[in-house]
C-alpha positions in Angstrom: 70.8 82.0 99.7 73.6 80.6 102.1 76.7 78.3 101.6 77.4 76.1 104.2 80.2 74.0 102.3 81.3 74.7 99.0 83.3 72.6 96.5 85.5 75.5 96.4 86.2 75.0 100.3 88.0 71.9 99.3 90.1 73.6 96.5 90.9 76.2 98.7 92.3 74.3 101.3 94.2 72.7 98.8 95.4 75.5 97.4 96.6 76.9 101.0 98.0 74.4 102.3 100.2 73.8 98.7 101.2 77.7 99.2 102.0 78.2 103.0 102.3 74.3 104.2 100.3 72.7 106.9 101.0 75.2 109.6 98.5 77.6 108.2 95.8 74.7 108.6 97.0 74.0 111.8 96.4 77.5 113.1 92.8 77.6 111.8 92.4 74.8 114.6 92.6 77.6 117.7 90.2 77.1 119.9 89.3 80.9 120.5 88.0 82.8 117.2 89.9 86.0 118.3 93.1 84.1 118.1 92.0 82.4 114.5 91.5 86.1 113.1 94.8 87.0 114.7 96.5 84.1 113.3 94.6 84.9 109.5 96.4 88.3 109.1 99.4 87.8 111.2 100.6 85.3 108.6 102.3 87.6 106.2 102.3 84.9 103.2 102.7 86.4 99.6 99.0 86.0 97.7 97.5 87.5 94.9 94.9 90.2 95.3 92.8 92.0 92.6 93.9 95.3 93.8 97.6 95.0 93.9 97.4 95.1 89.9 98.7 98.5 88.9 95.9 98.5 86.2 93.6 97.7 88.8 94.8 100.7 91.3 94.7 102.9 88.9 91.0 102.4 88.1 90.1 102.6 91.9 92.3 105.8 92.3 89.9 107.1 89.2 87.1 105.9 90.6 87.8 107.6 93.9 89.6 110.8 93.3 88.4 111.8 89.3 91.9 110.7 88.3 93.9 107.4 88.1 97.3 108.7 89.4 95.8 110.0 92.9 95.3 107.9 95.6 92.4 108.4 97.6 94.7 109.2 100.3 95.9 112.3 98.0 92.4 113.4 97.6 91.4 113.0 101.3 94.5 116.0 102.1 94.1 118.1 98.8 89.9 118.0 99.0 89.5 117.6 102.8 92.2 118.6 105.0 93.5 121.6 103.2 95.0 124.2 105.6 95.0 122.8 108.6 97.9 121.4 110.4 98.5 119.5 113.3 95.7 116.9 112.9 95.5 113.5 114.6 94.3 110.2 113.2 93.9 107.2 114.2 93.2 103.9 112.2 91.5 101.0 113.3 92.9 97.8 111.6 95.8 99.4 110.3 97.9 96.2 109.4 101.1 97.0 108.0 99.7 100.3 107.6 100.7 101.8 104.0 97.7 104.0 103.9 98.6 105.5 107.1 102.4 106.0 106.6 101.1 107.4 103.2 98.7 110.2 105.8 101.8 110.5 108.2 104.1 111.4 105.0 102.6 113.6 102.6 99.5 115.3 104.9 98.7 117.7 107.7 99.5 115.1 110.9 101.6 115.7 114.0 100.1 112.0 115.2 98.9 108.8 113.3 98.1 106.3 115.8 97.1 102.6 114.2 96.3 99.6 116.0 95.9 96.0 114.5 95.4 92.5 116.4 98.2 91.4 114.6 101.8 91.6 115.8 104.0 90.9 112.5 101.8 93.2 110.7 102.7 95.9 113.5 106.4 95.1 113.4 106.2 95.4 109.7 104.6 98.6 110.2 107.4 100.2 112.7 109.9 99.2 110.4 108.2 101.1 107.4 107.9 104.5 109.4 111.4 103.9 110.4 112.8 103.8 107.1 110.6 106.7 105.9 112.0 108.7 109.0 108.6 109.5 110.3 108.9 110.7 113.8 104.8 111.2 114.0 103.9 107.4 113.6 102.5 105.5 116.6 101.5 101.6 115.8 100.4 99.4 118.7 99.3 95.8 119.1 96.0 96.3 120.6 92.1 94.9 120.7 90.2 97.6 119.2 87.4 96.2 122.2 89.9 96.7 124.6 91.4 100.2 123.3 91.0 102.8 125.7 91.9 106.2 124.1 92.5 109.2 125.9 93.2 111.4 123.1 90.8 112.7 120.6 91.0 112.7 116.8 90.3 114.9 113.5 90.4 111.8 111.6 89.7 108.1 111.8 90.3 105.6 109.4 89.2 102.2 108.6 90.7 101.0 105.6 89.3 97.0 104.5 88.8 96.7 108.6 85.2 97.9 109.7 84.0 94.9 107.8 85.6 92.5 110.6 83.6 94.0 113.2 79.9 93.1 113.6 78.1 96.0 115.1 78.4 99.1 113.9 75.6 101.4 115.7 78.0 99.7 119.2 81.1 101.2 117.5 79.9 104.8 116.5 77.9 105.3 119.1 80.2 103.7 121.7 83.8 104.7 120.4 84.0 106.6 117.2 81.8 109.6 117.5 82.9 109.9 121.0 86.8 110.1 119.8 86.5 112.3 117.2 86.5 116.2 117.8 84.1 118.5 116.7 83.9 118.2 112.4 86.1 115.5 112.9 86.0 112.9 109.5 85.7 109.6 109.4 87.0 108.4 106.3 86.5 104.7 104.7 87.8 102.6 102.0 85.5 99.5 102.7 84.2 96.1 101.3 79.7 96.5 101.6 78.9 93.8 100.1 77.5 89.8 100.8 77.7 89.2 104.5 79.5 86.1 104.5 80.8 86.4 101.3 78.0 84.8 100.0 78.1 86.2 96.7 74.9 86.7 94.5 74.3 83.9 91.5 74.3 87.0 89.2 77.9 87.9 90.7 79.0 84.5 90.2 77.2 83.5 87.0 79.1 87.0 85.4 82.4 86.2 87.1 82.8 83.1 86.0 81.4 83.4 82.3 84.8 85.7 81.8 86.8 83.4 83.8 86.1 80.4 81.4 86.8 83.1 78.5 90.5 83.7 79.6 93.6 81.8 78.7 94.6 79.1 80.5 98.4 80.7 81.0 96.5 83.9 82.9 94.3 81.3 85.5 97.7 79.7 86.7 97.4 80.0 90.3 100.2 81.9 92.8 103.1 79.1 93.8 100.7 75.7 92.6 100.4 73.3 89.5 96.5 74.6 89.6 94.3 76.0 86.9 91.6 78.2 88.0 88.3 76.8 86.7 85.5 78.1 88.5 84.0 80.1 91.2 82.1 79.8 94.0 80.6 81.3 97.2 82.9 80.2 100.1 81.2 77.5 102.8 80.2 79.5 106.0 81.6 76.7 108.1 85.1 77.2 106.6 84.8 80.9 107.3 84.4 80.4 110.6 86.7 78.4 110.9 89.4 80.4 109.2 88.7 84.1 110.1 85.1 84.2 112.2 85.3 88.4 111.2 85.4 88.1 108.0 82.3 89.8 106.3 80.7 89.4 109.8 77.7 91.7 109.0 79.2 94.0 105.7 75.7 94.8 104.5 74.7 96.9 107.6 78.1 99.0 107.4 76.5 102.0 104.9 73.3 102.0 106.6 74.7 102.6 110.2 77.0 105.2 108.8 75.0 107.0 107.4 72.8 107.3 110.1 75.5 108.6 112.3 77.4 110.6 110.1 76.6 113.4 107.4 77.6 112.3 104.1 80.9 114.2 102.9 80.6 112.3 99.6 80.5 109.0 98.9 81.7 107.2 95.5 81.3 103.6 94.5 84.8 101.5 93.6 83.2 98.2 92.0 85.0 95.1 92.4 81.9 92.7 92.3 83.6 90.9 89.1 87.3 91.5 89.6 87.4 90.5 93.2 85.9 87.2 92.3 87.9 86.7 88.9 91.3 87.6 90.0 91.4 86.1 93.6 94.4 83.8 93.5 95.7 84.3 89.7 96.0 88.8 89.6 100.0 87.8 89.9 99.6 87.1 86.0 98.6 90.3 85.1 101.4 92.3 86.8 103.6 91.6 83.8 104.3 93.9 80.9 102.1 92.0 78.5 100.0 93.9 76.3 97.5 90.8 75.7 97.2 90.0 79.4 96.8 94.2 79.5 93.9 93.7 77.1 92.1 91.0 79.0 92.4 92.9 82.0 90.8 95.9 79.6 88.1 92.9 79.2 87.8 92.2 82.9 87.2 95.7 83.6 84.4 96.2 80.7 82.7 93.3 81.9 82.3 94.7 85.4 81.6 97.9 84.3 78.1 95.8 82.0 77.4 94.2 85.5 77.5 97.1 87.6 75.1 99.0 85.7 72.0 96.7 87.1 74.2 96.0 90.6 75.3 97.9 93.9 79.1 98.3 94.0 80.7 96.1 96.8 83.5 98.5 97.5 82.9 102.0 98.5 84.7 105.1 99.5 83.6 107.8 101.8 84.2 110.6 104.2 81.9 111.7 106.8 81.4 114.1 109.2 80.6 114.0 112.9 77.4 115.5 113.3 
């Protein structure tokens, strides 16, 4: 089932344009839907996302790597990349690229090359390697479309990016594959879930039934007045509007890659519940609170009763080039 327009579309608005002012409506208003996505991530506003919760990483580093205090960045070196040196990667959709400074820092690289769309999210980038002293960083303002690479990689990386593009079997067959060297990996940390967002009732029935069960104090949305009091799919029409690659065809990303890639492995991170649930209010469970601890404790027990019937949303895999 499909949502064109959503009350939640109104509240949403709402709730933007209290945060960030009318200039982030006004740049939804491009004309050109490459410039709309630009203009979506290139506004480096402060929000709160599920996955920024230390709680929360932790459970996605256990879910990842077998143990909560390693990334899967940590695992990808130790599990993956260990005793080889000089390796390339590059990363499509870098934004400010902590995952990639992370593979620059602490594994095997002489070159991480990332592009994004988005120029603040570059600069930010730039400034991070510079103040880590990385000399083997390369970040660029580019159109993955229009990239034209000359070198060839043992890794690349698409980190919360592939789901913005809309053909995949175009992408590996035209582009990735033809990058990456022999063995080369191609390593993801993706959303595979709704295209469109458009959330399942099941998803939204669960999220919400443990939504109207928490305290009013821990739905207090970032920088408003608001309560959060419900859920809902968002309207098609108002993605579109805001960010046309959003989601764009998420569904088809597993199928494509694995036919063009040999599974590596491949381990399910969740998310159906919390992304929902905490979208907008996770900023109240960054505190040192043991009873906003135990309803996150809560949060995560109820996601872990839906997923048992339900696909995972988030995944995270390496492959190999056939």
């Amino acid at each position: 089932m499909k949502t064109y327009f959503s009350k939640g579309d109104l509240n949403d608005v709402l709730i933007r344009v209290y945060q960030r002012g009318f200039q982030s409506l006004f740049s939804r208003l491009e004309y050109n839907s490459k410039a709309r996505t630009r203009n979506t991530f290139n506004h480096n506003f402060s929000i709160s996302i599920w996955n920024m919760i230390p709680e929360v990483r932790q459970r996605l580093n256990q879910m990842a790597s077998g143990n909560a205090q390693v990334p899967y960045e940590q695992y990808v070196i130790d599990h993956h990349l260990e005793g080889k040196s000089n390796l390339k990667l590059l990363s499509i959709g870098c934004g400010s690229a902590s995952h990639e400074i992370y593979f620059a820092e602490h594994g095997p690289f002489e070159l991480v090359h990332g592009v994004d769309l988005a120029p603040t999210l570059i600069d930010e980038a730039r400034k991070k390697a510079q103040a880590k002293g990385l000399n083997n960083c390369l970040f660029e303002v580019r159109d993955f479309n229009e990239l034209k690479v000359p070198e060839s990689y043992d890794v690349v990386l698409f980190h919360q990016s592939l789901h913005h593009f809309k053909d995949f079997e175009a992408i590996y067959k035209a582009f990735v594959l033809p990058v990456l060297k022999p063995n080369g990996l191609l390593v993801l940390n993706e959303f595979v879930g709704p295209k469109r967002l458009q959330w399942t009732r099941a998803q939204l029935k669960a999220s919400e039934k443990v939504l109207n069960q928490l305290p009013e104090k821990y739905r207090q949305i970032l920088n408003t007045p608001f309560i959060k009091r419900s859920i809902s799919r968002p309207g098609i029409l108002r993605m579109l509007l805001s960010d046309p690659s959003e989601s764009i065809n998420s569904e088809q990303i597993l199928p494509a890659t694995r036919a063009h890639f040999q599974v590596v492995i491949e381990r399910p991170l969740g998310g159906n519940l919390l992304h929902l649930l905490l979208k907008d209010i996770a900023h109240n469970f960054w505190v040192n609170d043991p009873e906003a601890k135990d309803w996150l404790s809560k949060c995560f027990k109820a996601e872990d009763d839906f997923l048992r019937e339900h696909e995972d949303d988030f995944i995270f895999g390496v492959y190999k080039k056939p």
